[in-house]
Every structure is written in structure tokens, then in C-alpha cells.
KOLNU-80148 format. One record per residue (C-alpha): residue in three letters; y, z, x. Coordinates in steps of 0.001 Angstrom, whole numbers, plus 500000, padded with zeros to 6 digits. Each point is the difference from the previous one (the first is absolute). Layout:
BEGIN
ALAYZX...
! end
This chain:
BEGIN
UNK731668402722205628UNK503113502212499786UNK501168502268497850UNK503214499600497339UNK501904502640502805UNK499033496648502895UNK497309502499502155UNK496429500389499270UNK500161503737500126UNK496189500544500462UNK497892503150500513UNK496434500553501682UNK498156503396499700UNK497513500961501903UNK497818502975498606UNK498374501500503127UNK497683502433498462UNK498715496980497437UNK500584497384502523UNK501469497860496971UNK502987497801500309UNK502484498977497423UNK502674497607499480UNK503097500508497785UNK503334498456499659UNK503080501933500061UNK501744500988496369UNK503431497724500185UNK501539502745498713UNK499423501963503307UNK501482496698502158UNK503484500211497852UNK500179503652500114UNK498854500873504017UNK500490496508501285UNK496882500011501775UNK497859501614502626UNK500679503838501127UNK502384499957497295UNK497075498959497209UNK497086502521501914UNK502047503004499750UNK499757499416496399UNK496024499267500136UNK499766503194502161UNK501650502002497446UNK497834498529497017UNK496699500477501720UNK500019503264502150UNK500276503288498078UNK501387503107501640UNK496900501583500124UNK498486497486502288UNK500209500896503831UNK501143497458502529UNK496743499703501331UNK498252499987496728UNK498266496818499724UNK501715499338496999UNK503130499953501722UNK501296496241500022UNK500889498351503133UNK502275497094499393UNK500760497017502539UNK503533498429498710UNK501396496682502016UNK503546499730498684UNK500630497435497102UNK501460497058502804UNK497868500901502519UNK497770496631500775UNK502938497653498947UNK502507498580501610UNK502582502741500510UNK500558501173503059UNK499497503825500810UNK497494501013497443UNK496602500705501714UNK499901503337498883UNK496405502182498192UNK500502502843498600UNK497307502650499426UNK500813502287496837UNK497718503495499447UNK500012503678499464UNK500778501086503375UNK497348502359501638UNK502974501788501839UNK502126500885497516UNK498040499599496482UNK502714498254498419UNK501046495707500411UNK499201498219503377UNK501402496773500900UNK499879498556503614UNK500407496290500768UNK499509497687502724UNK500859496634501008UNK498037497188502357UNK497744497084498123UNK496887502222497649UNK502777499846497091UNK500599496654499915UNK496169498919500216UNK499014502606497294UNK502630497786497750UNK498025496481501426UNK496612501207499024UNK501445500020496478UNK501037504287499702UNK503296501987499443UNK498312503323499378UNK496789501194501516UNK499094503462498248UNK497311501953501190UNK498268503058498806UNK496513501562500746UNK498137500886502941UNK497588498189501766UNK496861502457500759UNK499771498332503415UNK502746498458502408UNK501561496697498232UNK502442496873500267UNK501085498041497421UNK499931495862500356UNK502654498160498661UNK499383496186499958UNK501814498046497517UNK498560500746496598UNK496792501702502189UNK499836503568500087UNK497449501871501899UNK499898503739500590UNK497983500166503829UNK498595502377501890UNK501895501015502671UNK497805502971502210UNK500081497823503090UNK504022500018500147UNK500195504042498772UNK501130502048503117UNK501998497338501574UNK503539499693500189UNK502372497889497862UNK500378496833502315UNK496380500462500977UNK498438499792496586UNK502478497319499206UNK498938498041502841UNK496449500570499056UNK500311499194496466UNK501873496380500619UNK496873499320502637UNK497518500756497956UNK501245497554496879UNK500814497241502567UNK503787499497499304UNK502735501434501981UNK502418499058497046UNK498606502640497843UNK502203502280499639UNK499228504115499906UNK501296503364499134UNK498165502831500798UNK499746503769501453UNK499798501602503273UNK497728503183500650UNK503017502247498995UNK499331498244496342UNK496396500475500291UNK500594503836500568UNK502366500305497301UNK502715500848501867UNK502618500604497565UNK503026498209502211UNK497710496914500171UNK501060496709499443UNK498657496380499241UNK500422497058502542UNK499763496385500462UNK500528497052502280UNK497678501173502524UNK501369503833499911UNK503645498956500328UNK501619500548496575UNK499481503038498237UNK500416501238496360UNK500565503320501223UNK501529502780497469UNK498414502466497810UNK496264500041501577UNK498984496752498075UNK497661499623502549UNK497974503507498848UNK500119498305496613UNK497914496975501346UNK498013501947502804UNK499326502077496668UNK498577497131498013UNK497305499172503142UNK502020496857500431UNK500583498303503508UNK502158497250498859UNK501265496785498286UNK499242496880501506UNK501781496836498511UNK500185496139499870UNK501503498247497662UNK500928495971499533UNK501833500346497265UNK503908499946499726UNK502834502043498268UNK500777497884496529UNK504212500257499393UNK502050499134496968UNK502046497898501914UNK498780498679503084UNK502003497322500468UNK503669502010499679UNK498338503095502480UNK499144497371502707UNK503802499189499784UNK501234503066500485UNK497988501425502033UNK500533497132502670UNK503578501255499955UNK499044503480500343UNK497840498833503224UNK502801498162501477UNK502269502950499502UNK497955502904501151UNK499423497576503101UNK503735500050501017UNK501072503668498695UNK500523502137502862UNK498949503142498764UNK496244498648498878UNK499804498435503547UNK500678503512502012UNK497783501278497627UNK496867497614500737UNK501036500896503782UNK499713503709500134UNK498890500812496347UNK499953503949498755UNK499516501143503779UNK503753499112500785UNK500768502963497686UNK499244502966501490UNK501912500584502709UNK503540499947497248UNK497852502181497956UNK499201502574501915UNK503812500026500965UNK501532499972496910UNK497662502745498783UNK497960498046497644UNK496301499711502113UNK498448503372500000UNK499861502248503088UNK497608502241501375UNK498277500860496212UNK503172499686498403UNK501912503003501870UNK502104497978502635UNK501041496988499246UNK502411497978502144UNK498627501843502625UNK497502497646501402UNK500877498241503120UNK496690497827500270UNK501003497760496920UNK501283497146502357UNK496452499795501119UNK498744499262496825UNK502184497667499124UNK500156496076500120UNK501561498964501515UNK499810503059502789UNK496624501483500544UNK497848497944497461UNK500888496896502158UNK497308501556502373UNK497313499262498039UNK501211497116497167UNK497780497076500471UNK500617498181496475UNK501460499299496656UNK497101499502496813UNK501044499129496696UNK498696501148496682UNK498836497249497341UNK503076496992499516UNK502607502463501623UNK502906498607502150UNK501288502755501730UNK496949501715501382UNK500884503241501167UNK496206501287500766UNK500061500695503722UNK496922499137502083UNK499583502531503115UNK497710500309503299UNK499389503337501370UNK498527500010503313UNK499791503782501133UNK497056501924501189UNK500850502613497501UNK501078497609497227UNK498603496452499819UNK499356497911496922UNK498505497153500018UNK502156496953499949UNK501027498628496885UNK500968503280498081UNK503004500265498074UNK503024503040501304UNK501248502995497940UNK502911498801497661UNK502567502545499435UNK498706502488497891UNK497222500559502425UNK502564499907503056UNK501407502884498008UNK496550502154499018UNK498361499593503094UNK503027499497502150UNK502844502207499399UNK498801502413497938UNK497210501366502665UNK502761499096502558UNK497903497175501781UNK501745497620501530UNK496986498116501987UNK500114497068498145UNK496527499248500838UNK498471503156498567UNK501736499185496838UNK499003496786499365UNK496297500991501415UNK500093502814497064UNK501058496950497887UNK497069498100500843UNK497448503002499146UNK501664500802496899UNK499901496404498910UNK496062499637501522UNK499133503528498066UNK501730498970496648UNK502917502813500530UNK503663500286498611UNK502307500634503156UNK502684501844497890UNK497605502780498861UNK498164499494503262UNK503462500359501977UNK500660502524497608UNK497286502477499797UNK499569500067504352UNK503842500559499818UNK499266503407497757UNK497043500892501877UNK502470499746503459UNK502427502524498372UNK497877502456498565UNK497567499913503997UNK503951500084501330UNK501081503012497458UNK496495501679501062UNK498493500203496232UNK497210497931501392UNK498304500044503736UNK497010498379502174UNK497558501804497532UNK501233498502497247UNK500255496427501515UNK496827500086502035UNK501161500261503077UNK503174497678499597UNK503399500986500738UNK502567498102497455UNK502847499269501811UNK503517497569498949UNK500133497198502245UNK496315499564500964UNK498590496498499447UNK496478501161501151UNK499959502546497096UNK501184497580497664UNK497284497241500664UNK497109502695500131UNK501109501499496749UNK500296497055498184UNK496280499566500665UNK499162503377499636UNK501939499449496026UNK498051496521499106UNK496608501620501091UNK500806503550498551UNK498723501642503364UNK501321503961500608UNK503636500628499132UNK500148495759499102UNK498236501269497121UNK502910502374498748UNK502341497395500238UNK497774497507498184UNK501205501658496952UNK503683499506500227UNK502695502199500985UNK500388501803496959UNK496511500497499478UNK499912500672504278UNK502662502762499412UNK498252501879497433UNK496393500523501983UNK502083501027502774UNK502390502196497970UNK502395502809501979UNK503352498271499096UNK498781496818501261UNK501266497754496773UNK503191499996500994UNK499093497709502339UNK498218497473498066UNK502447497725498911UNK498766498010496780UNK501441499278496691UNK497220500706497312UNK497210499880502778UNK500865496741501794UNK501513499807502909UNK504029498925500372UNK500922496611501187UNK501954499786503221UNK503331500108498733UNK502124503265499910UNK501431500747496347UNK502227501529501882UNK501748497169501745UNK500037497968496539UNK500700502422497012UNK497862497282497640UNK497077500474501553UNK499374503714499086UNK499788498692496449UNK497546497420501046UNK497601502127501769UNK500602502591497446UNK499392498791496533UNK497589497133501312UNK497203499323497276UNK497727499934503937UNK501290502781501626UNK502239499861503523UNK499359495501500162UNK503492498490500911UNK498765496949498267UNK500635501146496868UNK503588499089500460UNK501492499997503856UNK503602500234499441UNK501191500100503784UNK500353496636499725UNK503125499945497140UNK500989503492501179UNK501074499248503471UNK501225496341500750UNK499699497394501061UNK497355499171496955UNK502134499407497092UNK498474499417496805UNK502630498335497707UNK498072499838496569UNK499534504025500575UNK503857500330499669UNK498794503006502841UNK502857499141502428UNK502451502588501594UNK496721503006500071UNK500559502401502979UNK496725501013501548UNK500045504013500350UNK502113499828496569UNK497737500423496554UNK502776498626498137UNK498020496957498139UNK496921500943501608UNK498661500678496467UNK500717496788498886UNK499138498414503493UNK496231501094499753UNK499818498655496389UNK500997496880500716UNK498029499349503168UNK496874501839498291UNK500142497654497299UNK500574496897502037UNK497048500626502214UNK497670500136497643UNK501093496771498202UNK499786498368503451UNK496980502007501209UNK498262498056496481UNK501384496874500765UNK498342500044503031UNK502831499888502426UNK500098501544503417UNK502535502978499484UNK500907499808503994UNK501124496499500060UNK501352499807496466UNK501229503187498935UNK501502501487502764UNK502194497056501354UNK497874499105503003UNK499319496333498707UNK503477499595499215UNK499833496617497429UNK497707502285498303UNK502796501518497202UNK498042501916496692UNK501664496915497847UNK497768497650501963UNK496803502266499546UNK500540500077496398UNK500845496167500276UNK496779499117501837UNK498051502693497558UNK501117498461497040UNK499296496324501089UNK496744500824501172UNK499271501615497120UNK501306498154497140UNK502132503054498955UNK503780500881499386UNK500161503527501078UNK504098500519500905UNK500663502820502395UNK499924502684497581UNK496607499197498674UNK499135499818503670UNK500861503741500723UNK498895500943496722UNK496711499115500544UNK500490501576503597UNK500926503267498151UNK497230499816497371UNK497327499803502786UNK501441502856501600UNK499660502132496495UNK496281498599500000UNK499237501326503310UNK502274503643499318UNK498403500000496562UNK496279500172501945UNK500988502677502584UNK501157502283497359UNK497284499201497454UNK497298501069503261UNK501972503476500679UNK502996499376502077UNK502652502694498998UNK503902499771500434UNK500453502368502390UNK498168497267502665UNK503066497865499950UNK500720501769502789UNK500707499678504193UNK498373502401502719UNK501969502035500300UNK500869499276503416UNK501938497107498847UNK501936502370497273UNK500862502326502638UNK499870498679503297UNK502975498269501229UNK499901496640502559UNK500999501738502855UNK501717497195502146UNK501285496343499520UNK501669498220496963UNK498305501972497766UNK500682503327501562UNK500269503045497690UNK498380497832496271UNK497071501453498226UNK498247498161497079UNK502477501125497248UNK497200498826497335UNK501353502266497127UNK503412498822499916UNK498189496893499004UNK497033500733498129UNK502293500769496146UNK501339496910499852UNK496596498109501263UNK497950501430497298UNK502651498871497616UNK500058496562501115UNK496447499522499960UNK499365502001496386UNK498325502693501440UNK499764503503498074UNK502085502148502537UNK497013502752499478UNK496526498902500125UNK501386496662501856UNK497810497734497643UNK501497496842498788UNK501635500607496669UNK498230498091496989UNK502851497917499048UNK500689498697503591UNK496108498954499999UNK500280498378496786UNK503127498200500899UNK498539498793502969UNK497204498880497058UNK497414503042501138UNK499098500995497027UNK496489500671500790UNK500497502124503141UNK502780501500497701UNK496943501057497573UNK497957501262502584UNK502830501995501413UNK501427501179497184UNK496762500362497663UNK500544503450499083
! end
């Protein structure tokens, strides 16, 4: 049965330490005012964990969020999100992934899966339809992501089941750890949720569900979305995508000054990005195209590695982009073997490749600037371009062994047990690791990485996609915005901030349908399909209103749990440090020419950086308003 809002909007908890399990149905008031999944559990996250809780107190809530289309017809929305306190930077944690676990965690009947507790031995929870089971799971503890995934689909007898779960590096609370699923391919990587549920004793989530995702309108989405199939089919810029996907990227990037270079200090400088791009070097070891759940333009790249050095076994999925970048350019390694064999661990191990990437790329530099040697790596010398390094430290990270242990922690946390000058190489926005695109190449993007609620995550609002053409976004009224300019940057990172998180809690893939890549894809059809789907009337405005009020949720909680103004902030590398070469030769992140009129855009006190009380009541926050303003 579905709710007045056309979704069903149901939550499961699971209480690990009680082993009880609940069922609840969402408050309608949350659908109308967050639209629906990440958008809804920031606001759950903020109503049930308390400042004083650590991120790997077992009271700390670890929320599973398909978005609100994902399971129906629309095209391009298989995406989970996984909503915490992060373990890495103590304030909010979002990281998302796409593939098919969403999509059956909406079949077996579930929007929200909220867990809490932890299990006094090694468990896995069983999703089956309206049967829950909480399992033990000792004989799958100690192996890695695809193995235990493997395992636990053999040992209920049904391949279709479907599984998230945790490498070792989850299992040692690694704090860059992430969550994966389909068989150690796709990865919910940001924020070390992955500590989170390595902290709770839990292995995984295994699903099946036979249900299917009730609409308020079936009959008028199956019409339109037939004519959004036909078009994405013919649209030239969705077809190159499904043909090279995120990989094609980094070549331009690195030239334009936009992928990061040798830990941030060169970029434009790196003459091995051919190799890892496709097509160019990655056509050396592409084997495949794989789809997430009901997604036309499959971008997901399937590789084969054959290398004494470097094999995977056959099957695995490649390093998109953003990996290209972390373990590619910015450790100068242009074997495009090694890279996507590091891939392949960090996705066995449960590991984020951008703080992976990133933390090897500080340790390099500090072994190159001689603040670290042999005796502090055990015996390893750290050196830019070595692919052997790479793959043995990314072991030596998951497992915690010698220096891997160090690193474990992050590369703020790294920087300080090392100490003698060494944090100015640790490049991190409030203790999470940057995203591979330079804010100094797009002049929006220093506000992004900056005043994120998550720290340095580009997915809080990439807006190289309207800042540089040929990605138009008409509805923005953005046109006519120079790159290295931060005229309208202010208002740029607004309005993309907002709009990814509307589309984030619809459910909608933001590569295909918010950056221009599925070109049929405009934000008037997402709200179109939204609205249809969901029985609502939400015009654009409401859209990005809602966008902007889940932002304020998720700012409101990383202020409320200690973050302080003066961490909206860049390394400084990125203040100071000129591109040297290229297009973008001579820019630096000009973030505060920017940062006045940002805070007055999004109602932010100018001083303690806290959302003002009558923006959060506008945006009808009046109880985070109390709790912010109690005094």
C-alpha cells in the first residue's frame, strides 16, 4: 500500500547489541519536505545522534538510503546511499554507490535500513522480504569483500541475493574504509563508513526481495519513460559515454589543469595521462561494459589484467576517473595495469581510492622532502611513479601492517603522528581527503570542497560541469561562467549544491543526469518524472528548495558536532600555489573573493558560519533552529 506522497517510504532497524528489529513508516511530512532517501536520512541522522556520541560509538546510526525512484521505472537511479558520523572527520558522512543492492533493498519491501548497536561477535544481517534475520557471520570475517560476498550468496543457495559488505580494511577500522557491493565492484566509499560498520561487528547486508516499487502513476511514467529510452538510445553524447565512460576524462583533465598532479604540486605536468586514458592506454586492458540496475547508458567498465606483477582475476570492474586520478596522476603512475590492480585491492579490502590515492601521494612527498625515511616506512622507499609501491601499500593500509598503519588513519590524522612540518602536505578539507578536481582550474569548486557539510567530497555539488562547457544547464540560468573567473562562482555553487541534493534524494544518478552526459536527461524532466512517480507537484523552485534545505540539515549537523568556521578552508597549497603550466597556468583557488557573498546566499552568520535561525525556519527548520539557537 502506498503512501498519500505515492512511495511507501519504509524503515527497518536493526538493534545489534539487542538483536531486535523494528519496522516503521516514514512521517509524510519528511517525504514533502526532503523528497526522499539521502535527503530524508540526513534529517534522521540529525534527530538521533547527539554530538557527544563518537563515530564509532555503537550508538552511532548507520543509515542505508536507496533514492526515492530507485526500483521504478526511471532510468538512471540505482543509487544507495550510506549516511553516518564519519570516523575521519567527526562531523556528516555521506558516500554512495550505484550497481543492483539499492534497487533489491526497495523489492524486499525497504527505503531505509537504520542500524545501530554492536554485535558482540562477527554478524550479517538477512533481508528476505518481510524476514529479517541477524546471522552469524565468523566463517566470512577475515576475507575480502568479493570473497565473503561470494561466500555468503553460496551458503543461502541463491546467486540473486544481493550483498553489501566490508573488506579487511573495514574490519580493522581503517578510517578511509569504505562499503562495497556487486561482488566488490561498486563502492560507497567516502568518509570511512566502512569503520562505522567494521565498528558495529557487522560483515554485511545480504538481500532478496520479490516485491516491486508501488508509483502514483504508473501508467503516465511507463509513457514517458519509453520516450526517454528511445531518446537516450539515439543522443550522441549518452552513447560516447556508455563507450568510454569516466575513463575518457583524464587525459583533458590532466591538461587543462583540473586532475591533480603529483600530490597536488604539479599539475599539467604529467605526461603518462594518455596511458590512462580510454581510449589510449586503458584500451590495453578494457574487456567490457556492466550496467547498474535499469540503466541505459552503462558506463561501468569491465577490465582484464594479465601481468605477472598485476593480474586480477577476470571479471573485475577498471578504475573510473576519480581513481585514474588518485592512484594515477597524482603518484605519477602511468602503468595502467598497476592502477587498476590497486583498484582491484582497494575494492577487495573495502578501501576509498581518493583517500587511498591521497594519503600514499602525501606519504611520497614528505619520503621525497626527507621528513620521513626507510626507518619510518619499514624498510620501504616511497617514491612518485612507482606502481610496485602503490600496490604493496595499499595492502600494507587495509591490513594496518608497519607504516600502512599510519596511513590507516587518514592524512590529517597521518600528518600529525608524523609532525615536523609535514601537514602541509596533507591535503584534506575538514579531515577528508579532496576529490580529484583542482579548485584551481574551476573557481566553484573551492567553495564546494570548502564549506562542504562532508569535508573535501566533490559530490556535494561538482560544478565543472556548468563552469566550463560544453554542459549547459539552462534552468540554472548559469550560462556565460568563465572557469578561472569567481565572478558567479558564489552563486554557481549554490545552485548546483542545492540541485544535487534534490536529485541525489530523488534517486537519480548525478553523472548521467546532472552533469549533461545523458543528454535527454534536462532537470525539468527529473522533476517531471519525480513528480509523476510520486504523485507530487513540486515546480523547480520547490525542487531546489528542498535541495537547499537538505544541505542546511546536513551543515546544521557538522556544526552542532564541533566544526568551526575557520575549516571552510583549502590547504593551503591550493591558496598559494599557482598551476604552473597549461590553460590554467598562473590561477590559485581565490576562495575568499567568494566566500562573503556565499555565506550570504545560503543565510549563513558570516562569524561562527552556522545557519542563521530565520533561514532554518524559512526553509521550515524550526526544530534544528531550537536546538541551534536554544540559548
Amino acid at each position: 500500500m502506498t503512501s498519500p506522497s505515492g512511495f511507501s517510504q519504509r524503515i527497518l532497524r536493526v538493534d545489534l547489541t539487542r538483536g531486535k528489529v523494528k519496522k516503521e513508516v516514514v512521517d509524510e511530512s519528511l517525504v514533502k519536505l526532503f523528497i526522499g532517501g539521502p535527503g530524508i536520512a540526513a534529517k534522521l541522522l540529525y534527530d538521533e545522534v547527539e554530538p557527544w556520541m563518537d563515530a564509532l560509538d555503537p550508538l552511532n546510526r548507520l543509515i542505508f538510503a536507496p533514492g526515492a525512484l530507485t526500483g521504478t521505472l526511471v532510468p538512471c537511479v540505482a543509487r544507495h546511499f550510506v549516511i553516518t558520523k564519519s570516523p575521519l572527520t567527526g562531523y556528516f558522512a555521506e558516500a554512495n554507490a550505484g550497481g543492483f543492492w539499492a534497487a533489491e533493498l526497495k523489492f524486499a519491501g525497504y527505503d531505509f535500513l537504520i542500524i545501530s548497536g554492536r554485535s558482540q561477535t562477527p554478524a550479517y544481517i538477512w533481508i528476505q522480504n518481510q524476514s529479517i534475520e541477524i546471522r552469524s557471520a565468523s566463517d566470512y570475517w577475515g576475507l575480502d569483500a568479493r570473497e565473503a560476498d561470494r561466500a555468503i550468496r553460496r551458503d543461502l543457495g541463491d546467486d540473486k541475493v544481493k550483498v553489501a559488505d566490508i573488506g579487511q580494511a573495514g574490519e580493522n577500522i581503517v578510517r578511509i574504509a569504505g562499503i562495497m557491493n556487486d561482488s566488490a565492484n561498486r563502492a560507497a566509499a567516502r568518509c570511512g563508513v566502512g569503520a562505522v560498520m567494521g565498528s558495529k561487528n557487522l560483515k554485511a547486508i545480504a538481500v532478496r526481495g520479490d516485491g516491486e516499487v508501488r508509483v502514483a502513476d504508473s501508467a503516465t511514467l511507463g509513457t514517458e519513460v519509453r520516450k526517454l529510452n528511445s531518446e537516450l538510445k539515439n543522443d550522441e553524447f549518452t552513447q560516447n559515454f556508455h563507450k568510454y565512460g569516466t575513463a575518457n576524462a583524464i587525459e583533458a583533465c590532466v591538461y587543462v589543469g583540473d586532475a591533480p598532479v603529483r600530490n597536488w604540486s604539479s599539475n599539467s605536468q604529467f605526461d603518462g595521462a594518455p596511458e590512462l586514458n580510454l581510449p589510449g592506454g586503458y584500451a590495453k586492458i578494457s574487456a567490457g561494459i556492466r550496467s547498474c540496475y535499469n540503466c541505459p547508458v552503462a558506463c561501468r567498465r569491465v577490465v582484464s589484467v594479465r601481468n605477472e606483477a598485476y593480474t586480477t582475476e577476470e571479471g573485475v570492474e577498471g578504475p573510473e576517473y576519480e581513481t585514474c586520478a588518485a592512484l594515477g596522476s597524482m603518484l605519477m603512475v602511468s602503468d595502467i595495469k598497476a592502477v587498476a590492480k590497486a583498484n582491484d585491492l582497494c575494492n577487495r579490502y573495502g578501501l576509498d581510492t581518493i583517500s587511498t590515492g591521497s594519503v600514499i601521494a602525501f606519504a611520497m612527498e614528505c619520503y621525497e622532502k626527507g621528513l620521513i625515511d626507510k626507518n619510518d616506512t619499514g624498510g620501504m622507499a616511497l617514491r612518485f611513479g612507482d606502481g610496485r609501491t602503490l600496490v604493496d601499500l595499499t595492502k600494507k593500509i587495509a591490513f594496518r601492517e608497519g607504516f600502512g598503519n599510519v596511513l590507516a588513519e587518514g592524512a590529517r590524522r597521518a600528518a600529525a603522528t608524523i609532525g615536523k612540518g609535514t601537514e602541509i602536505y596533507a591535503i584534506h578539507v575538514k579531515g577528508l581527503e579532496i576529490g580529484m578536481h583542482d579548485p584551481r582550474a574551476h573557481q566553484a569548486m573551492a567553495l564546494t570542497y570548502a564549506c562542504s557539510p562532508t569535508g573535501g567530497r566533490h559530490m556535494e555539488g561538482e560544478t565543472i560541469w556548468v563552469e566550463a562547457p560544453p554542459f549547459p544547464v539552462p534552468e540554472m540560468n548559469l550560462d556565460g561562467l568563465e572557469r578561472l573567473s569567481t565572478k558567479r562562482k558564489a552563486e554557481t555553487a549554490f545552485k548546483v549544491q542545492n540541485l544535487w541534493m534534490a536529485l541525489s534524494a530523488a534517486g537519480y544518478c548525478l553523472l548521467a543526469c546532472a552533469t549533461g552526459t545523458a543528454r535527454p536527461y534536462t532537470i525539468t524532466r527529473n522533476i517531471q518524472l519525480y513528480n509523476i512517480a510520486n504523485g507530487s507537484k513540486l515546480s523547480f523552485e520547490q525542487f531546489m528548495e528542498a535541495g537547499e534545505r537538505i544541505f542546511n540539515v546536513r551543515r546544521a549537523f557538522t556544526m552542532r558536532h564541533g566544526a568551526k568556521r575557520s575549516e571552510d578552508t583549502l590547504p593551503q597549497r591550493l591558496l598559494k600555489e599557482p598551476i604552473p603550466a597549461g590553460p590554467s597556468k598562473g590561477s590559485v583557488a581565490r576562495l575568499d573573493e567568494m566566500l562573503p557573498e556565499y555565506y550570504e546566499m545560503r543565510g549563513w552568520d558570516t562569524a561562527s558560519g552556522m545557519p542563521l535561525k530565520d533561514r532554518l525556519v524559512a526553509l521550515e527548520l524550526d526544530d534544528i533552529a531550537k536546538d541551534l539557537y536554544a540559548k
